[in-house]
ZADO-1210 file (C-alpha; in nm, 4 decimals, padded with zeros to 6 digits):
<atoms>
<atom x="11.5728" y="08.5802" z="09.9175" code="UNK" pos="1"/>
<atom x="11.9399" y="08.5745" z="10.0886" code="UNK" pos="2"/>
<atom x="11.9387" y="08.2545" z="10.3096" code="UNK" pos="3"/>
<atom x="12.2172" y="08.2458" z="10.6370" code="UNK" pos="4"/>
<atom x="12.4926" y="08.0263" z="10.6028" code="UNK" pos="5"/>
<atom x="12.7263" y="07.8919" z="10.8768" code="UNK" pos="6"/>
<atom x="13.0633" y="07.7319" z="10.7434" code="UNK" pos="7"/>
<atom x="13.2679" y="07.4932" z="10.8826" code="UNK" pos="8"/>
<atom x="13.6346" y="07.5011" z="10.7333" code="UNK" pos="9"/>
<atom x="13.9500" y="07.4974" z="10.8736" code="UNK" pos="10"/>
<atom x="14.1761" y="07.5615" z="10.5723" code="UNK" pos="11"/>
<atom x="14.1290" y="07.9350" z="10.5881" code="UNK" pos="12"/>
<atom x="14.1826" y="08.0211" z="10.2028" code="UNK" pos="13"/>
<atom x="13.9398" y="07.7365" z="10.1318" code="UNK" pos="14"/>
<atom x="13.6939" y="07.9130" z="10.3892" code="UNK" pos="15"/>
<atom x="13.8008" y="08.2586" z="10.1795" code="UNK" pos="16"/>
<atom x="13.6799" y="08.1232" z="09.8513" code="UNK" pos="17"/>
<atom x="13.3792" y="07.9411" z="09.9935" code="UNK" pos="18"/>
<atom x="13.2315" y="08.2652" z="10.1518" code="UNK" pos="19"/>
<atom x="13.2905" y="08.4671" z="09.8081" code="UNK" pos="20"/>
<atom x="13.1457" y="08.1335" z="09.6210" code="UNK" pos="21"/>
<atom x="12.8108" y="08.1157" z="09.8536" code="UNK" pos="22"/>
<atom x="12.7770" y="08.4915" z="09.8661" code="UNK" pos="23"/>
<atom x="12.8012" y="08.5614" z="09.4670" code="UNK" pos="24"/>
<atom x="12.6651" y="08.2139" z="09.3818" code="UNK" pos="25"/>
<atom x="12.4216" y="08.0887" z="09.5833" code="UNK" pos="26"/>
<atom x="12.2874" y="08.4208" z="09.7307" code="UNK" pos="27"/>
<atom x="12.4039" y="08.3197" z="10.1029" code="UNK" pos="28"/>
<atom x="12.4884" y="08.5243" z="10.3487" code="UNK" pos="29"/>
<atom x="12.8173" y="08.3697" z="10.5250" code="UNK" pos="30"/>
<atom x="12.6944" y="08.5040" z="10.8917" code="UNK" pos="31"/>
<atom x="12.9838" y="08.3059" z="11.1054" code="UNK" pos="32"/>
<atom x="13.3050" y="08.0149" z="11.0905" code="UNK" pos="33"/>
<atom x="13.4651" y="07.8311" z="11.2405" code="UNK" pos="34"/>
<atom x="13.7509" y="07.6379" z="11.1992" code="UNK" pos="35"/>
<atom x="13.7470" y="07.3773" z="11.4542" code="UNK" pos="36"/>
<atom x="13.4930" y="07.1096" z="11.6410" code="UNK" pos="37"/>
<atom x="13.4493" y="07.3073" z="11.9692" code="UNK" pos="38"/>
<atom x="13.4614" y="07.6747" z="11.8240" code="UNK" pos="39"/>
<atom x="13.1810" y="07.5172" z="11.5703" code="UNK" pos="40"/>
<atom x="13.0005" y="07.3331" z="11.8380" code="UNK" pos="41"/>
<atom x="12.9958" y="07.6369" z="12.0922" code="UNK" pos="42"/>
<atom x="12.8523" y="07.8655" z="11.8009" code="UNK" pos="43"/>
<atom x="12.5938" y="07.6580" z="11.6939" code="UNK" pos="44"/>
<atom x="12.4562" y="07.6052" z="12.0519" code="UNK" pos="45"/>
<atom x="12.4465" y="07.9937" z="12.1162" code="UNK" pos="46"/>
<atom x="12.3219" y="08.0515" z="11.7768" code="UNK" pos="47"/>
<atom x="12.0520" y="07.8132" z="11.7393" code="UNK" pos="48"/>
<atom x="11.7983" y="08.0174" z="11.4994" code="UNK" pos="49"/>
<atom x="12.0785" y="08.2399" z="11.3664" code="UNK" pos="50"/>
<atom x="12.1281" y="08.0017" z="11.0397" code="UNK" pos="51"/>
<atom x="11.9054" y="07.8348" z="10.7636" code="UNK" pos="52"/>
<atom x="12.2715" y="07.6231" z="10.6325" code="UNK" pos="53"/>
<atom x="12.5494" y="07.4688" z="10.7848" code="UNK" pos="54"/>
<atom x="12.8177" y="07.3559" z="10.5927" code="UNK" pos="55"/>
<atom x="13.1266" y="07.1348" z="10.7377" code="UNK" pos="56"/>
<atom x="13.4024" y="07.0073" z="10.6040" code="UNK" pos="57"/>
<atom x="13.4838" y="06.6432" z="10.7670" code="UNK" pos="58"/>
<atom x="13.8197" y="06.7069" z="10.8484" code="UNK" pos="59"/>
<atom x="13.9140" y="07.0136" z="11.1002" code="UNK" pos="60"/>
<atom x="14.1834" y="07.1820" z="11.2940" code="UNK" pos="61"/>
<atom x="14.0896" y="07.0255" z="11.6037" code="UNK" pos="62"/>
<atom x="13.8279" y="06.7505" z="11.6353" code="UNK" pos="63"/>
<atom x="13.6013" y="06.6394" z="11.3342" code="UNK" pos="64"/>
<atom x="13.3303" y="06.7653" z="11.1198" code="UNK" pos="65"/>
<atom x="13.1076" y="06.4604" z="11.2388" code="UNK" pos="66"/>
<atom x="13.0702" y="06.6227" z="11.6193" code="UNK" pos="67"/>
<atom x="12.9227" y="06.8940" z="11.4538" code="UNK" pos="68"/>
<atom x="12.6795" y="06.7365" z="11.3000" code="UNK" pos="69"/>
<atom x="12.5818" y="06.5350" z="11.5960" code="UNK" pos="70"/>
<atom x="12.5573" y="06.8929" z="11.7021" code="UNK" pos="71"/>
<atom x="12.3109" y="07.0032" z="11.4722" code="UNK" pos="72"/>
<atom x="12.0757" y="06.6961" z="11.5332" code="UNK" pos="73"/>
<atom x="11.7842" y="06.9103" z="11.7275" code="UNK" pos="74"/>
<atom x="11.7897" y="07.2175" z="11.4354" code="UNK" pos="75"/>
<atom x="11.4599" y="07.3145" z="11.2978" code="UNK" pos="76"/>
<atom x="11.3051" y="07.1471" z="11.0284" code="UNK" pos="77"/>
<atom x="11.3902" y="07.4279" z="10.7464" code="UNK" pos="78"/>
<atom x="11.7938" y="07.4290" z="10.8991" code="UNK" pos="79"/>
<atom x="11.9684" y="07.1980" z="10.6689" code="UNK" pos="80"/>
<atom x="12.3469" y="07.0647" z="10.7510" code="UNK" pos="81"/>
<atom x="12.5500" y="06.9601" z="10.4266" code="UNK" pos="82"/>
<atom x="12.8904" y="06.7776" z="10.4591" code="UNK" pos="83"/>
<atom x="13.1652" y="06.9538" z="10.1783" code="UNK" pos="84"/>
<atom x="13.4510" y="06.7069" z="10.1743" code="UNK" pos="85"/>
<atom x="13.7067" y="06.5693" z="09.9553" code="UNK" pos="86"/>
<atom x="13.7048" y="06.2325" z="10.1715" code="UNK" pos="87"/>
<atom x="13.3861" y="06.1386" z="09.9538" code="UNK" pos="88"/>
<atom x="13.3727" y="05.7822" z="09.9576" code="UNK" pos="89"/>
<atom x="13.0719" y="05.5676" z="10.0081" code="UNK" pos="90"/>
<atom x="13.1304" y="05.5017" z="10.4209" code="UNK" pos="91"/>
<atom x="13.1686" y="05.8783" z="10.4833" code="UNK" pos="92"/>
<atom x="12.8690" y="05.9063" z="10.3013" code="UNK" pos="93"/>
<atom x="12.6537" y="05.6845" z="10.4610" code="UNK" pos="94"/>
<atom x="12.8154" y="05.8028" z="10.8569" code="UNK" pos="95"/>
<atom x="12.7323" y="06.1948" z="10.8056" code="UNK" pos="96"/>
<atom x="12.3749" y="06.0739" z="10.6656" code="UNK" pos="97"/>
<atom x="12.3272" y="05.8306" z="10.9427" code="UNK" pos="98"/>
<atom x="12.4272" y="06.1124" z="11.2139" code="UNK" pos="99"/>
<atom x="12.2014" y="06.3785" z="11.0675" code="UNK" pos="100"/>
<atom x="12.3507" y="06.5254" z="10.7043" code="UNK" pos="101"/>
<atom x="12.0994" y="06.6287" z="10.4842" code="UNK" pos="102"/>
<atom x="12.3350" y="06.5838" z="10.2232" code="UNK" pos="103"/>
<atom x="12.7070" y="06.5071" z="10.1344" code="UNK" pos="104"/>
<atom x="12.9639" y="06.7342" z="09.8205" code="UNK" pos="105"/>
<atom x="13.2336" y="06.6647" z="09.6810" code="UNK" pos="106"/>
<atom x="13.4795" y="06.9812" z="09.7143" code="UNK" pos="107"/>
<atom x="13.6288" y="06.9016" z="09.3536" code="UNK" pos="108"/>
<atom x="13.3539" y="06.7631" z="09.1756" code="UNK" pos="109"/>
<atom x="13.0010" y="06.8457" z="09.3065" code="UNK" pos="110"/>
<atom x="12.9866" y="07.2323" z="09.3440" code="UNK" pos="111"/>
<atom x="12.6979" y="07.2092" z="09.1116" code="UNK" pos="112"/>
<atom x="12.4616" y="07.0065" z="09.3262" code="UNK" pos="113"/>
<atom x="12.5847" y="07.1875" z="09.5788" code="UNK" pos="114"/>
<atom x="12.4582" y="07.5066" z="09.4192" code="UNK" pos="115"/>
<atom x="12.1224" y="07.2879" z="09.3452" code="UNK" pos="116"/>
<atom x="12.0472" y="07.2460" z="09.7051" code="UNK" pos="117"/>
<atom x="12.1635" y="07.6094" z="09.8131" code="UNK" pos="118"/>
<atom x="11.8820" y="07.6706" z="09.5566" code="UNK" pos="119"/>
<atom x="11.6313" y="07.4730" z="09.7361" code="UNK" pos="120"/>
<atom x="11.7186" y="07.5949" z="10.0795" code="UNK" pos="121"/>
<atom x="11.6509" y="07.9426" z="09.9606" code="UNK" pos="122"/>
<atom x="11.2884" y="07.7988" z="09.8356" code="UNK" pos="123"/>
<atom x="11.2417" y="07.6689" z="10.0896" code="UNK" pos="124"/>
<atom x="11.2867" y="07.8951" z="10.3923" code="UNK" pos="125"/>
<atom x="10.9913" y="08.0061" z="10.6083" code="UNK" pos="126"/>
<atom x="10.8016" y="08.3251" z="10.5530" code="UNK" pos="127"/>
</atoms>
């Protein structure tokens, strides 16, 4: 079962190669991005059911991936937000958990789990 994807990414060939990743990969469909705090905020509030994963990098054209997951705090329970970083250190960590991150990937070096929990997502979508 496909399962909707919303990305987060300002660097638009990262945002390229994510979308062809999730799509052939993970069996997302990429349905929307954004590439900065507001446009990503804005979306998600006229979107609200129109997404089963959102995935944000920490670092954006304008503003921060963190507002955006402050965004997402009032999702339903099967929406899951994932932070996909290369600032991966043990603080940034614990701040995306503590404002509502389901879970936090390395850009360089955990692709796998990242694939492990698109996995789950899928599994776990209603219906």
């Amino acid at each position: 079962m496909t399962f909707k994807a919303y990305l987060v990414e300002d660097s638009p060939v990262i945002r390229e190669n994510l979308v062809g990743f999730l799509e052939d990969v993970t069996d997302a469909k990429v349905v929307a991005s954004a590439s900065t705090e507001e446009e990503a905020v804005a979306w998600l509030h006229q979107h609200t059911g129109d997404w089963d994963l959102t995935i944000v990098d920490l670092f954006l054209r304008r503003g921060n991936g963190l507002g955006v997951i402050r965004a997402c705090r009032h999702r339903a329970p099967h929406q899951k937000v994932i932070v996909l970083s290369n600032y991966a250190n043990a603080a940034m960590r614990e701040r995306s958990r503590q404002l509502g991150a389901d879970a936090f990937f390395d850009k360089s070096a955990e692709l796998d789990q990242l694939v492990d929990f698109c996995a789950q997502v899928r599994a776990s979508l209603p219906g």
